[in-house]
N, C-alpha and C positions, 0 to 999 in steps of 0.2 A: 514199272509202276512209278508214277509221280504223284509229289505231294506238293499241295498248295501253299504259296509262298506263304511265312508265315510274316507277322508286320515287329517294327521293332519295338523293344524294352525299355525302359525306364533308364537301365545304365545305356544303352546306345546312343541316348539322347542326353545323358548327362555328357558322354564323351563326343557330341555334337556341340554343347555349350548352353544347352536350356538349365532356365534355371530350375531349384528343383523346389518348385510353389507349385501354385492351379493350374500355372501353362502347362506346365509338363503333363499332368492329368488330363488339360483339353486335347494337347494334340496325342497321346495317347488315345484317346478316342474316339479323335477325327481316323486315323488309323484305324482303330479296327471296323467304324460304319464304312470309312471308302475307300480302303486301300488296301485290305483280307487278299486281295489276289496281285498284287503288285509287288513285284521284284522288291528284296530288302534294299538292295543299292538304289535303286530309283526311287523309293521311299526317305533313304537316307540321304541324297541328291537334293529332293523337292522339301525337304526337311530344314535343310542347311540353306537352302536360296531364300527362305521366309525368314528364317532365322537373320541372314545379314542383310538381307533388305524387307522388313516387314511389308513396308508401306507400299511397295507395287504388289503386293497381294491383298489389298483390301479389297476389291470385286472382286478377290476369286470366287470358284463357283463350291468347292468345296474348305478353302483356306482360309478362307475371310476372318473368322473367330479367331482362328490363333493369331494372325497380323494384329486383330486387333487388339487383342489382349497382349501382344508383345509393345505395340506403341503406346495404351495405354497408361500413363502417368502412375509410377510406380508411389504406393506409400510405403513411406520408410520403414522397419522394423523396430521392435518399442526396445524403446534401450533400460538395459537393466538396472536395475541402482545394487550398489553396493550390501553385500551381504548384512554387514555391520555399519552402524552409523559411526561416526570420526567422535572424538569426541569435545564436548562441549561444557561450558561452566553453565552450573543454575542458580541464581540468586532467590531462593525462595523466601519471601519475607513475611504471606500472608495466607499460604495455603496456592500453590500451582495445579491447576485440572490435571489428570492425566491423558485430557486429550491435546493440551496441549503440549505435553513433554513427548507425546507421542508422534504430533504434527513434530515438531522441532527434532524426534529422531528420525522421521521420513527423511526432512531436509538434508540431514545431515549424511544421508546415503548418497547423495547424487553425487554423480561424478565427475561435477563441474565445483561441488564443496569445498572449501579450504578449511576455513572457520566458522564458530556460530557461539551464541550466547541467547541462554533464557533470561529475560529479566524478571525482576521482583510482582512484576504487576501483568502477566503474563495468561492469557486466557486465549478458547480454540478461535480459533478463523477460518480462515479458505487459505490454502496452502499453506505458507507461512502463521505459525501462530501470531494473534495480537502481542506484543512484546518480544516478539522474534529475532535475533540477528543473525544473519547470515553471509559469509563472504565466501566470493566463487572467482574464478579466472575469467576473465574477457565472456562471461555471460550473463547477462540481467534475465533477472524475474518480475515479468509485470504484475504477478499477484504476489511476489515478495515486496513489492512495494507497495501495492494494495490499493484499492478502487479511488479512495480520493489522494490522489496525488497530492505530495506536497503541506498535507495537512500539517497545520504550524501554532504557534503557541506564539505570542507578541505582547508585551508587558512595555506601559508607560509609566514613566514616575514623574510627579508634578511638587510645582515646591506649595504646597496647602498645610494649615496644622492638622494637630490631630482629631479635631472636632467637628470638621469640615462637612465629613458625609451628613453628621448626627443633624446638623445645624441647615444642609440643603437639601435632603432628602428627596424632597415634591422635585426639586428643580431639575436633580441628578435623572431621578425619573424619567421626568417630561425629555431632558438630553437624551436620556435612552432611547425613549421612543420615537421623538423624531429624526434620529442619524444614526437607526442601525434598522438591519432589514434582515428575515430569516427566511429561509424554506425556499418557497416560490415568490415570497414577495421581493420585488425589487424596487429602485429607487427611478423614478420617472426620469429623470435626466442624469443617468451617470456619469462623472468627473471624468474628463479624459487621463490617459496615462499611458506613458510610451511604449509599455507592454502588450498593447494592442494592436501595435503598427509593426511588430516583429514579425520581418521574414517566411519564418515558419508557419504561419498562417496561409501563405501564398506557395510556399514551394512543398508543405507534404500533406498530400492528397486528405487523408483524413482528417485535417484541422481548417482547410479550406470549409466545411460546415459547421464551424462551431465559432467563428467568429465571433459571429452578429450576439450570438446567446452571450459567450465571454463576455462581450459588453455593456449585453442588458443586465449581467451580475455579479458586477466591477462592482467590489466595495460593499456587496451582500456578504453575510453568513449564512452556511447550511444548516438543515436540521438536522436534529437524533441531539449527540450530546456537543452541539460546537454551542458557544456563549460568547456575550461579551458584559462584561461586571464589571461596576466599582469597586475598591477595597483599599485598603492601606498596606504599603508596604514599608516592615521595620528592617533597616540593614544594620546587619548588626556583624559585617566582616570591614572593619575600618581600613581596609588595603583595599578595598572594591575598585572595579574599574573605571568607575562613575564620576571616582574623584569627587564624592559626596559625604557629609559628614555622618558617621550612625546617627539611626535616630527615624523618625516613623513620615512617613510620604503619601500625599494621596498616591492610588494607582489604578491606572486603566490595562485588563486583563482581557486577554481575545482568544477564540480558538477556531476557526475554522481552516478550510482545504480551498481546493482547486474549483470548488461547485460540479457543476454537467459537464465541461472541457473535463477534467481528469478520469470521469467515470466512462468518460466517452473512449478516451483513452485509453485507457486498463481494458476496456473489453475489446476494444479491434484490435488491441497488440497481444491480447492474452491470448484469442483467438488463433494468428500467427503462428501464435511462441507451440499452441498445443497441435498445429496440423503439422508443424517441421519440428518435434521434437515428444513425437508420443513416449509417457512413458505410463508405468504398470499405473491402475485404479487409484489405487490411494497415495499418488504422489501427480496424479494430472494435472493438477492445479499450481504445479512448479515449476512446468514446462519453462523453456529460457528459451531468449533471441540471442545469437552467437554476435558481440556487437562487430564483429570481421564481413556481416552481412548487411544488404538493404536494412533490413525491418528492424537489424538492433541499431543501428546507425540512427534510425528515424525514430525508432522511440524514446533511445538517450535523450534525442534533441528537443521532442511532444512532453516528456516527463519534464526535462529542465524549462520548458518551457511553463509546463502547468505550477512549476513547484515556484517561479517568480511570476507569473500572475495570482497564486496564492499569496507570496509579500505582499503583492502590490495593491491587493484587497484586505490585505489588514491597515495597510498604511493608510487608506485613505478612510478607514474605520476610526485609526486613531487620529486623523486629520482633521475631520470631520466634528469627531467630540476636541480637542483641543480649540477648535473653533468658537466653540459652540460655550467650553469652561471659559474662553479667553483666555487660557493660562498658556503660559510656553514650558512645552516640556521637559523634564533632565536630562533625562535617560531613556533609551529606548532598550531593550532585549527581546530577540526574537529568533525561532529554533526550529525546523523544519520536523517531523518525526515519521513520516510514509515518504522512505526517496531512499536510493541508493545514489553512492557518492564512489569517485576515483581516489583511493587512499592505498599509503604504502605499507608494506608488511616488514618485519623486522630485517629482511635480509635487502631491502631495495625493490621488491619485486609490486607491481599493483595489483588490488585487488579491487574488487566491485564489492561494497559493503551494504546490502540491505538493511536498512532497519523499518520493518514494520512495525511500528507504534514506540519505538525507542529513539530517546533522545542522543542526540552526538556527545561525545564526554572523553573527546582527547582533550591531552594535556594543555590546561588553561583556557577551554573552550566554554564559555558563558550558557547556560540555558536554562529553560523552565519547565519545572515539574510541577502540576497542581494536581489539587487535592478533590476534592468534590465541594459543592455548591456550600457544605455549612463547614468544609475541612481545611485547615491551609495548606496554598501552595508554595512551592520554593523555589527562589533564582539558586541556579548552582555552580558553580566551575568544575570543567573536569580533572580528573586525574590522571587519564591518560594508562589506564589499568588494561594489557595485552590481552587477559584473559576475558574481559569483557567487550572483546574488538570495539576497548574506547566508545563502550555505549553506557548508559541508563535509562532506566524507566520512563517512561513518557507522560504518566499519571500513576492513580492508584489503582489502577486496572479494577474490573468488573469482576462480583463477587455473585450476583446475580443475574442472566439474561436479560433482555427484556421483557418475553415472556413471563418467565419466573417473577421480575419484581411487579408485573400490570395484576397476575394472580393471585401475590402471597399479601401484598402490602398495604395498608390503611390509607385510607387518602387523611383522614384525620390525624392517625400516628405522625405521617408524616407531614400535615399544616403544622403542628405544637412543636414537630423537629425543628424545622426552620425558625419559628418562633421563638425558641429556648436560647437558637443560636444568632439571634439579633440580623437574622437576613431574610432582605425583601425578594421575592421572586417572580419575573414577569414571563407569561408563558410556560414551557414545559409540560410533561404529564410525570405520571407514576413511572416509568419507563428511565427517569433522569435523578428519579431519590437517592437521598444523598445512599440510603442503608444499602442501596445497592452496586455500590464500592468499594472497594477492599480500605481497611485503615493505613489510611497515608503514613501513620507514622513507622507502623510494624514496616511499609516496603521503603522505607527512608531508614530501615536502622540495618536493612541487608543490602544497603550499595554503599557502605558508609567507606567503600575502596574506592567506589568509582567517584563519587563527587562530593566537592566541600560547599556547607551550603554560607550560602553570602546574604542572604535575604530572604524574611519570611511574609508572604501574601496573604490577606485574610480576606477572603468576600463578606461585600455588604450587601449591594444591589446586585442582582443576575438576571440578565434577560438571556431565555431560548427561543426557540422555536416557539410560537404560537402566541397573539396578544391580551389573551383572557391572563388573568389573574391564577395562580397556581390550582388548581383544584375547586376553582369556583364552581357553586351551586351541585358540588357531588358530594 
């Protein structure tokens, strides 16, 4: 009596070298529709010749599927994050969401994590909290850095008294409005500048189309909450860098980013970062480029590219108005807050330090924290504080949504705001009220380790986004 060969098992073909995914399943069942009467060793034979050379089995006539699922492009397996987050300092000054201490413990699971710090003005975002810092070994996050690249805070100081704004008001204005540009509008002939004849434009593939745009918005600001105001600034740290006597300064204030070049960027490299480095649902958006590869190599160099064509569009913002006052400026200060930087950790070793929406604040390092449209802002020095991987706040972070404040908020409560607080406002909507800001001072009295403040900003004129008048005719 004989019995029908039977076909082989799941361990046969492990101890052939299939891996043990879908393939194994197909060619298990390429088996048993057409190979039920064929000898196991010739099974195991024709098993193992596909296995080490798929690719002459593509026409097979019954093999085909599994060659092709063996030369198909394998995706990686999602890599796990860390049981526990590491742990991290919080500077709570004003009330922190708990979605974002919750984004900021995702972070701190990965297991490219070193370091991280919440700061005082700290609210949710896409991977990275707003106010986030993060540091990792030789990997960036392009949504730790976050959509506009580069976005930066830039303060001028002029030698004017102190009556200056009160007494030119109309004039300041009118300077507003013809040498500053928001949104989509741009400036019909933008000022050349050598940031636009850089390299990188020509040698990596995805900034070859963003040139031309980069150009047409050289020297523009974006919309949502980027500005640029008059104000006075009073220094009142007599050791400043300035080498200026205390005492009160006209000042020209700015805030914007990278424009369409860095959004452009963040999404082809986030894109990247998430097909070669899946990880579980609620950390996707942290995916990292290993910078040892192509794509982190090319983005390092698209980020620092985006984060000085963001200078070099505020400079010619303050360029422009200094023209425009006739005055020559004192002092410049100017602070990048979406960008990761190569910085050393206590033992010699480097890290990659994200700060999304946080200001740099090593030891003796100048920068600017503002407040909201009727709140002041502050020039600061750092202190160089470990536990806050040498960061602080960026602003007084958002108390509010957008949503939330276009819903909850008076467009009248807030004209008589403004009003009370002696500042004229060109553009904007409800979405930019001041009420929808945490108080500057509550997240100025919880970093009062990381930074010493040297100078204090008060706005007078604010132009945003849009050139109606604040709330007219609503």
């Amino acid at each position: 009596m004989t019995h029908a060969p039977s076909t082989l098992t799941g361990k046969d073909l492990l101890a052939l070298g299939y891996p043990q995914d879908k393939t194994m399943g197909l060619a298990l069942r390429l088996l048993a529709e057409h190979f039920a009467t064929t000898p196991q060793d010739e099974q195991r034979h024709q098993l193992a010749q596909v296995l080490a050379q798929p690719a002459e089995f593509l026409t097979h006539a019954t093999l085909a599927p599994l060659a092709e699922a063996l030369t198909a492009p394998k995706t990686p397996a999602m890599i796990p994050l860390h049981p526990a987050p590491l742990p991290f300092a919080v500077y709570d000054g004003a009330g922190i969401q708990n979605g974002a201490r919750r984004q900021m413990e995702t972070a701190m699971r990965l297991p490219v994590a070193v370091a991280g710090a919440l700061m005082p003005d700290a609210h949710q975002g896409y991977g990275l909290p707003i106010g986030g810092v993060l540091a990792t070994r030789n990997a960036v996050i392009p949504y730790g850095v976050g959509v506009d690249i580069g976005c930066r805070m830039c303060l001028t100081l002029y030698p004017a008294p102190a009556d200056f704004i009160t007494r030119e008001r109309d004039t300041l204005k009118k300077i507003l409005l013809d040498n500053t540009r928001f949104g989509r509008a741009t400036f019909q002939k933008p000022l050349e500048h050598a940031v636009i004849d850089r390299v990188e434009f020509s040698e990596i593939p995805v900034l070859r189309g963003l040139k031309d745009r980069a150009f047409a918005q050289l020297g523009s600001s974006g919309g949502g909450n980027h500005f640029v105001e008059f104000g006075t600034v009073a220094l009142s740290d007599a050791q400043n860098e300035f080498g200026l006597p205390v005492g009160e300064y006209l000042a020209v204030l700015s805030h914007s980013g990278s424009r369409g070049m860095g959004a452009a960027i963040a999404g082809h490299y986030t894109k990247l970062a998430m097909q070669a480095c899946p990880l579980p649902p609620e950390s996707r958006h942290l995916a990292w480029l290993d910078l040892n590869t192509e794509a982190g190599q090319e983005y390092w160099l698209a980020m620092n590219l985006a984060g000085d064509y963001a200078s070099a569009c505020h400079h010619q913002i303050h360029a422009r108005l200094a023209q425009a006052l006739a005055l020559e400026p004192l002092a410049m200060v100017e602070n990048h807050h979406n960008f990761a930087w190569k910085e050393l950790d206590a033992q010699g070793q480097e890290l990659i330090v994200h700060r999304k929406g946080a200001t740099p604040a090593g030891l003796g390092v100048l920068g600017i924290i503002p407040g909201s449209m009727t709140a002041p802002g502050f020039i600061v020095r750092g202190r160089g504080t470990a536990a806050s991987v040498n960061s602080a706040s960026h602003g007084a972070g958002r108390q509010l949504s957008r949503t939330q404040a276009k819903n909850t908020l008076s467009p009248a409560v807030v004209k008589q705001h403004l009003e009370e607080a002696g500042v004229e406002l060109i553009g904007s909507g409800l979405d930019e009220a001041p009420m929808a800001y945490k108080d500057i001072h509550q997240v100025m009295a919880a970093q009062q380790e990381l930074v010493d403040v040297v100078g204090t900003f008060t706005p007078k004129i604010v132009r945003m986004c849009g050139d109606e008048q604040y709330l007219e005719g609503e």
